[in-house]
C-alpha positions as CSV (number, residue, x, y, z in Angstrom):
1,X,11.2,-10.3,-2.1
2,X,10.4,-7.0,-0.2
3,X,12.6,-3.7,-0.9
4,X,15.0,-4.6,2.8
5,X,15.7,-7.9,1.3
6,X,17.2,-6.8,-2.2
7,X,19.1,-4.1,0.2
8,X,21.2,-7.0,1.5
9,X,21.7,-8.6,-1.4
10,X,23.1,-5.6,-3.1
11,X,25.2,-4.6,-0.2
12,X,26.3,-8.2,0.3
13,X,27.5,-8.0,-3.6
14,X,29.2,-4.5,-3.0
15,X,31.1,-5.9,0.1
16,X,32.6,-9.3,-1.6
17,X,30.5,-11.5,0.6
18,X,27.8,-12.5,-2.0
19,X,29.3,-13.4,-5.5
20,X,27.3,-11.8,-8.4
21,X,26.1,-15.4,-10.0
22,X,24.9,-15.9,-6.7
23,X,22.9,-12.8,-6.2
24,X,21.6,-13.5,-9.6
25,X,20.1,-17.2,-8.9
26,X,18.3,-15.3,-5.7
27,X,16.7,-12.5,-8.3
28,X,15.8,-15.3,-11.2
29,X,12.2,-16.9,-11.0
30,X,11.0,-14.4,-8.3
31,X,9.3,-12.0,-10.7
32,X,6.6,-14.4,-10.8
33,X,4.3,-17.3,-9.1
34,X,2.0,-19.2,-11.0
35,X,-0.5,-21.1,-9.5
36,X,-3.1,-22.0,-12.3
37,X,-5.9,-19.8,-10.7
38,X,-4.0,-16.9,-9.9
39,X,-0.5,-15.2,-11.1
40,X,1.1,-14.0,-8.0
41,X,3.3,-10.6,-8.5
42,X,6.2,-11.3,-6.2
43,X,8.5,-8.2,-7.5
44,X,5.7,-5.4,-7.0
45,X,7.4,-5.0,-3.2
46,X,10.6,-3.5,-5.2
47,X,8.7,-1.5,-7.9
48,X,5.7,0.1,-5.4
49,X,7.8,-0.4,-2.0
50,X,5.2,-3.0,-0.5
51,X,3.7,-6.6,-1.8
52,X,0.8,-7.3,-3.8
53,X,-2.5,-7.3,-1.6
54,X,-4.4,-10.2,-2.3
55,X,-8.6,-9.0,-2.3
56,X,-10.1,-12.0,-0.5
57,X,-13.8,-11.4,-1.7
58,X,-14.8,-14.0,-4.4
59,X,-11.8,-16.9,-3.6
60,X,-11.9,-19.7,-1.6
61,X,-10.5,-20.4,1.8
62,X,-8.6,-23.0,-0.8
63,X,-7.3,-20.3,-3.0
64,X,-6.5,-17.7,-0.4
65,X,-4.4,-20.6,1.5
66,X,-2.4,-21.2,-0.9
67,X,-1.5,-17.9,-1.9
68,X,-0.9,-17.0,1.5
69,X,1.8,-20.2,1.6
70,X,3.6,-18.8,-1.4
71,X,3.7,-14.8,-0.7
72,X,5.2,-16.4,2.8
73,X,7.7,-18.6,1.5
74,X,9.0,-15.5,-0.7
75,X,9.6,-13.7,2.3
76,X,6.6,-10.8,2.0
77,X,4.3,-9.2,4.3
78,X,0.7,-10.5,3.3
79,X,-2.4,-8.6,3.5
80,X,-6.0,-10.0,2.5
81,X,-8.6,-7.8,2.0
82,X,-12.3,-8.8,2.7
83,X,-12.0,-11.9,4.5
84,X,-14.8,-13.0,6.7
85,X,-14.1,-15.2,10.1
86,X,-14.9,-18.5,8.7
87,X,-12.4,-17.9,6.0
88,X,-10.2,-16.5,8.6
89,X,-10.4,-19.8,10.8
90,X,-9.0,-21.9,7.8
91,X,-6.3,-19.8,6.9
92,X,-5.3,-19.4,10.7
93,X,-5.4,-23.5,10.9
94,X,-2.1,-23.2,8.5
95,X,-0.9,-20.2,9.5
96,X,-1.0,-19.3,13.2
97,X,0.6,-16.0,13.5
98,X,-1.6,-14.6,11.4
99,X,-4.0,-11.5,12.6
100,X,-7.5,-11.2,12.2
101,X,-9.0,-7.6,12.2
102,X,-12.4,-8.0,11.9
103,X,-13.9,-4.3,11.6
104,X,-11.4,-4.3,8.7
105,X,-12.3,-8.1,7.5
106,X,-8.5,-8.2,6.6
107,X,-5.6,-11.1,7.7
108,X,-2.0,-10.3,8.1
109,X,0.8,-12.5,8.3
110,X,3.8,-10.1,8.8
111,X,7.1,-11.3,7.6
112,X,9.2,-8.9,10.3
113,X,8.3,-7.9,13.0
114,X,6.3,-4.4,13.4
115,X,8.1,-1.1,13.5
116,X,7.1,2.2,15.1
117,X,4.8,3.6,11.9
118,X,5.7,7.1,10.5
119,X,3.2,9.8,12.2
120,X,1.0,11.7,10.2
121,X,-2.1,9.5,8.6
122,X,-5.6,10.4,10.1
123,X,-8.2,8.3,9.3
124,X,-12.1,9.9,9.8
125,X,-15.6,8.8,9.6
126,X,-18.5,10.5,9.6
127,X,-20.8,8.0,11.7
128,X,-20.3,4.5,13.1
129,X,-21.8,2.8,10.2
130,X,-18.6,3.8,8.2
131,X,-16.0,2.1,10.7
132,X,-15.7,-1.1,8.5
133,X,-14.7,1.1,5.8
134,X,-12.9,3.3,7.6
135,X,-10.8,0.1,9.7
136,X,-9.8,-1.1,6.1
137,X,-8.1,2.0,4.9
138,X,-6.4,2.5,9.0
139,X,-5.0,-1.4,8.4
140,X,-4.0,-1.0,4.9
141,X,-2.2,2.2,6.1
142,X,-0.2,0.3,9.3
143,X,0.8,-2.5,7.6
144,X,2.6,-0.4,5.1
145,X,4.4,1.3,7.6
146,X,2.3,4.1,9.0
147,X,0.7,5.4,12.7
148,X,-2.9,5.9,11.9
149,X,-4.6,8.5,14.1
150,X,-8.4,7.3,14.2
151,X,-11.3,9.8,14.3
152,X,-15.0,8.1,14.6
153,X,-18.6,9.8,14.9
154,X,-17.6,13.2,13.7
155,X,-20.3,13.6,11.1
156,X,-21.6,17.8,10.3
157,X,-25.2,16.6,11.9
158,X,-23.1,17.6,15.1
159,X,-20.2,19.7,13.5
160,X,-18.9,20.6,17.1
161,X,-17.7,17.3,17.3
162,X,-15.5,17.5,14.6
163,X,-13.9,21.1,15.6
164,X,-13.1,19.6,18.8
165,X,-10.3,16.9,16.6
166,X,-9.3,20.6,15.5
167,X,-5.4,20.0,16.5
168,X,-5.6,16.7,14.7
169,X,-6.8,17.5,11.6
170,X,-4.1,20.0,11.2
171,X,-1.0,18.3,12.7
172,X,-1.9,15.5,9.8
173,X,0.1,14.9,6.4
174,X,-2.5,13.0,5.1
175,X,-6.7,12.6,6.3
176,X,-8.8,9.6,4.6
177,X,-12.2,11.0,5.4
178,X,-15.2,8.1,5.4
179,X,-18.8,9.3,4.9
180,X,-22.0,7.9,4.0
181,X,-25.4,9.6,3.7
182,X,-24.6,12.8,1.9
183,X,-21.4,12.6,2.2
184,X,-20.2,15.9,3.8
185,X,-18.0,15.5,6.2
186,X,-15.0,15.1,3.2
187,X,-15.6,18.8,2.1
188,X,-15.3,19.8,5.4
189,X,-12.2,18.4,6.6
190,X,-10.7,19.4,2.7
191,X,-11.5,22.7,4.2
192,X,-9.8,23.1,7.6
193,X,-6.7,21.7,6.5
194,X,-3.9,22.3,4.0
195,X,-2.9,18.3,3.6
196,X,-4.3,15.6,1.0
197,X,-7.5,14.6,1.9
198,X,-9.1,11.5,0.6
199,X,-12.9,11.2,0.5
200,X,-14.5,7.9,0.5
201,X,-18.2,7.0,-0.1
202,X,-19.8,4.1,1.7
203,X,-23.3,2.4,0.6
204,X,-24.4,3.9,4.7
205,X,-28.2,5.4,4.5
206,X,-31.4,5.6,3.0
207,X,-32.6,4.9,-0.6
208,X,-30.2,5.9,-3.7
209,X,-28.2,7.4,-1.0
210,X,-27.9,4.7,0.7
211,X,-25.9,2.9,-2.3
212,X,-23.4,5.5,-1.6
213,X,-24.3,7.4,-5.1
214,X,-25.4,10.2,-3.2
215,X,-22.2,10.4,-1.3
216,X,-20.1,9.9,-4.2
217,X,-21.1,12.6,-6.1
218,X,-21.1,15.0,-3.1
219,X,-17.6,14.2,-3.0
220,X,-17.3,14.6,-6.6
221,X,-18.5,17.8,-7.0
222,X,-16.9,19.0,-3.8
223,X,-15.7,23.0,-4.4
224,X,-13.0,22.2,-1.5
225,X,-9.8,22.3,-3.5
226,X,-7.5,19.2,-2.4
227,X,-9.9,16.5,-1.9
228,X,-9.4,13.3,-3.5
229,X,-12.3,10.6,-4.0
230,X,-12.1,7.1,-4.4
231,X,-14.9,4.6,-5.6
232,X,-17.8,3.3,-2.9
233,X,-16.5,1.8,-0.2
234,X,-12.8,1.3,-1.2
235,X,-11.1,2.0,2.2
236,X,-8.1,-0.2,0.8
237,X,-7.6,2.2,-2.4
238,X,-7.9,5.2,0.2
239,X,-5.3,3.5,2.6
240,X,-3.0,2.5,0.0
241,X,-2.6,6.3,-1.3
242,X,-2.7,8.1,1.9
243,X,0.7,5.8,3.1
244,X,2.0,6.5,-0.2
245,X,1.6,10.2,0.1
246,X,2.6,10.0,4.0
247,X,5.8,8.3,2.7
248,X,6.9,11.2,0.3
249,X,7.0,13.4,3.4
């Protein structure tokens, strides 16, 4: 049950058209799905304001069926992360509507239709390599409501290309900045701009850097004051947050 869907059932109870035994029988059994290999979360939507995001690497086409069927049936938004296209196919067989991004390896399977997103998330990479990573945070941010201004190929090897996104770097509430390599770019941007910035690593380059460690600690130890790192490769994590911060706005 997402957060618009409790709305009517509390307004229907303060108007007299739902009784409140009624409105109780909706709420019981919905905090939870069991399904024997996973325990689905189906109140997280009220608590946290969007549904629990189901991380597709590791399950079975099976698995990730089936829990796409019940998140349905209870009325959310569903969002799989790290799909790839052959378990996309299966999933689609049930479920046509769903959406495939495949730079992101995500599916969606909106219960409403989409809205106009809230302005104000900016999503950056530092080189072409990062744009999986990158795609996964920009998703994660639209589906939860957001307008995700996208930034690609902006790495400091040609810093001239990122001044030249200088009016959109600082008309943005939020930046997820995606870099690989040494991981730069991050402390730049965290520089130029007054918002939350969120760094993330990716495993993009040679050697131990390019496991992302070398990245990761760049970030780390970044002496730009704002900037926000999450682990290697988590463009999900950094999506999440930055719609979460671009909602407080």
């Amino acid at each position: 049950m997402e957060r618009s869907e409790l709305k009517k059932i509390l307004a229907g109870v303060r108007a007299g058209r739902i009784p409140v035994n009624e409105a109780l029988e909706r709420f019981r059994g919905q905090a939870l799905d069991e399904l024997g290999f996973a325990t689905l979360d189906l109140h997280r939507a009220i608590r946290r304001g969007f549904p629990e995001v189901v991380y597709g690497e590791g399950k079975t086409a099976r698995q990730i069926v089936e829990i796409v069927e019940r998140l349905a049936a209870a009325k959310q938004t569903v969002l799989v992360t790290r799909v790839p296209p052959e378990v996309y196919r299966v999933v689609a067989e049930r479920f046509p509507k769903v959406v495939y991004h495949e730079d992101a390896r995500a599916i969606v399977l909106r219960h409403t239709k989409a809205r106009a997103g809230r302005p104000g998330v900016v999503v950056m990479t530092a080189g072409t390599s990062d744009i999986a990573v990158a795609e996964e945070a920009a998703v994660t941010a639209e589906v939860m409501g957001n307008r995700v201004t996208r930034v690609y190929d902006v790495g400091v090897a040609g810093i001239h290309r990122l001044t030249a996104h200088k009016k959109t770097i600082l008309a943005a509430r939020v930046i997820v900045v995606v870099a690989g390599m040494e991981g730069a770019l991050p402390s730049v941007v965290a520089g130029l701009t007054d918002c939350p910035v969120i760094g993330v690593p990716t495993s993009t380059g040679y050697g131990e850097g390019g496991r992302g460690r070398a990245a990761l600690l760049s970030m780390l130890n970044s002496c730009a004051s704002g900037l926000t790192v999450v682990n290697i490769g988590n463009g999900f994590g950094a999506g999440y947050a930055a719609a979460l911060i671009n909602r407080k706005k």
